[in-house]
C-alpha positions as CSV (number, residue, x, y, z in Angstrom):
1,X,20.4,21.0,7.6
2,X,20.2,17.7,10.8
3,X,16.4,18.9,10.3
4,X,16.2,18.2,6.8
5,X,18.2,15.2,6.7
6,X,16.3,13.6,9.9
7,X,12.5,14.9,8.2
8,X,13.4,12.8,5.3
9,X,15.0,9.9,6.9
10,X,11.6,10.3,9.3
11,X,9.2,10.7,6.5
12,X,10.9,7.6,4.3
13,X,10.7,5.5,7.3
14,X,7.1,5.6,8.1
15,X,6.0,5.6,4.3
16,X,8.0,2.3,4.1
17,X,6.6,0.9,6.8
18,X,3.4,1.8,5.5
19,X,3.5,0.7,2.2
20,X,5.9,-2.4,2.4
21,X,2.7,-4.7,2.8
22,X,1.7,-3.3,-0.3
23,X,4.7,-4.0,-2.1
24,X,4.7,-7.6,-0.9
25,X,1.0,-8.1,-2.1
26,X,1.7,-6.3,-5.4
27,X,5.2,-8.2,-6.1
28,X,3.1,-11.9,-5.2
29,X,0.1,-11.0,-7.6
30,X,2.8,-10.2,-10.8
31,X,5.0,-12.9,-10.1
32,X,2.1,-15.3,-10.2
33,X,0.8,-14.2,-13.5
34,X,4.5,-14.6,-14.4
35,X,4.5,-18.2,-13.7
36,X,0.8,-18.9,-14.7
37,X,1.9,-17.4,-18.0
38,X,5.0,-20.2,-18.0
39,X,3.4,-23.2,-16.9
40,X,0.5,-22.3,-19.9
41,X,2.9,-21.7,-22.5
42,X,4.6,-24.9,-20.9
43,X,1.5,-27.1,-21.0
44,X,0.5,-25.8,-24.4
45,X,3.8,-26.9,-25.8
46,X,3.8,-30.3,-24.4
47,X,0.4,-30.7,-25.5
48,X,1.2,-30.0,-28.7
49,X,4.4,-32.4,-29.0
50,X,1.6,-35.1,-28.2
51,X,-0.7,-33.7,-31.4
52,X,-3.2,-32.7,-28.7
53,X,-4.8,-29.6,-27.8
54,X,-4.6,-27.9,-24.8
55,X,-7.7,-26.8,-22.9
56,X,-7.3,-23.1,-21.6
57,X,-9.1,-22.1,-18.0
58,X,-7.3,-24.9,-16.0
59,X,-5.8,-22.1,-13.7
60,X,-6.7,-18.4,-12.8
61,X,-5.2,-15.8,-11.0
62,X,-5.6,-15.1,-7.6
63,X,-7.5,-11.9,-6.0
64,X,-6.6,-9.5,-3.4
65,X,-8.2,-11.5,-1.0
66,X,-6.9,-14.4,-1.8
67,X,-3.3,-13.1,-2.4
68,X,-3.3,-11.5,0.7
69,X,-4.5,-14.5,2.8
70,X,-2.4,-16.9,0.9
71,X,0.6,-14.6,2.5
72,X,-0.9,-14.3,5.8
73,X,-1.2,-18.0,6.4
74,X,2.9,-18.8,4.9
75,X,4.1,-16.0,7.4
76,X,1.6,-14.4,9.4
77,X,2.0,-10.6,10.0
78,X,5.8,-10.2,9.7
79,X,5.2,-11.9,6.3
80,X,4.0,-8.6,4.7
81,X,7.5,-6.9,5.8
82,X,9.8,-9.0,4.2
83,X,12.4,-6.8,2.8
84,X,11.8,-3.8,5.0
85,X,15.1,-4.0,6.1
86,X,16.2,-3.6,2.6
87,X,14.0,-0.3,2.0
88,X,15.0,1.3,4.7
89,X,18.9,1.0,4.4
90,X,17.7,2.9,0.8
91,X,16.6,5.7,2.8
92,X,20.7,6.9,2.9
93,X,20.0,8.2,-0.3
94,X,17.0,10.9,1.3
95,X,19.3,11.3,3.8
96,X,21.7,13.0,0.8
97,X,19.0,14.1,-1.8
98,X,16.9,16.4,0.4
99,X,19.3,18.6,1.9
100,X,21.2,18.6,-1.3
101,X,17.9,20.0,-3.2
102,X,17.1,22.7,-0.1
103,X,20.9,23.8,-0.3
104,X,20.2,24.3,-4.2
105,X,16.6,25.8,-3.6
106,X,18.3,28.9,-1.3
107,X,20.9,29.2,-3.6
108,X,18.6,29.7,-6.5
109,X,15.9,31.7,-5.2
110,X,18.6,34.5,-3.6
């Protein structure tokens, strides 16, 4: 059973460390197209309180690249594992879940 519990915690570890840049980049890029989406809808609306029209293509998204730059040079490396600290304390629940589901797999399969 300390094998199953310490193979998950193990294996959760090292795909959160993995992954978390990832997460970071993909978390960046939505949140941006959140506000872009804002500050549009918010231009559009001012402009049309003036009885002007509001030209679209002032702004566009960033890419990958750029995303992942624009994180590199706020933070450097340790900026792409913000909240890693968070993910791993959620690894308790692996510690539980796995051993629960090979304790139901025996019982199940005798």
């Amino acid at each position: 059973m300390a094998n199953h519990v310490s193979s998950a915690v193990i294996a959760g570890g090292i795909a959160d460390v993995v992954t978390n840049p990832l997460w970071i980049v993909r978390t960046r890029m939505q949140t941006e197209a959140i506000h872009l989406d804002y500050e549009v809808g918010r231009l559009r609306g001012e402009a049309e309180a003036r009885g002007a029209v509001y030209k679209e293509g002032s702004r566009k998204l960033s890419s990958i690249k750029q995303t992942v730059g624009s994180i590199y040079k706020e933070g450097g490396v340790v900026a792409f594992y913000r909240g890693l600290s968070a993910s791993m304390l959620g690894l308790s629940h692996v510690a539980i879940q796995f051993p629960v589901y090979e304790g139901m797999k025996k019982e199940v399969s005798m």
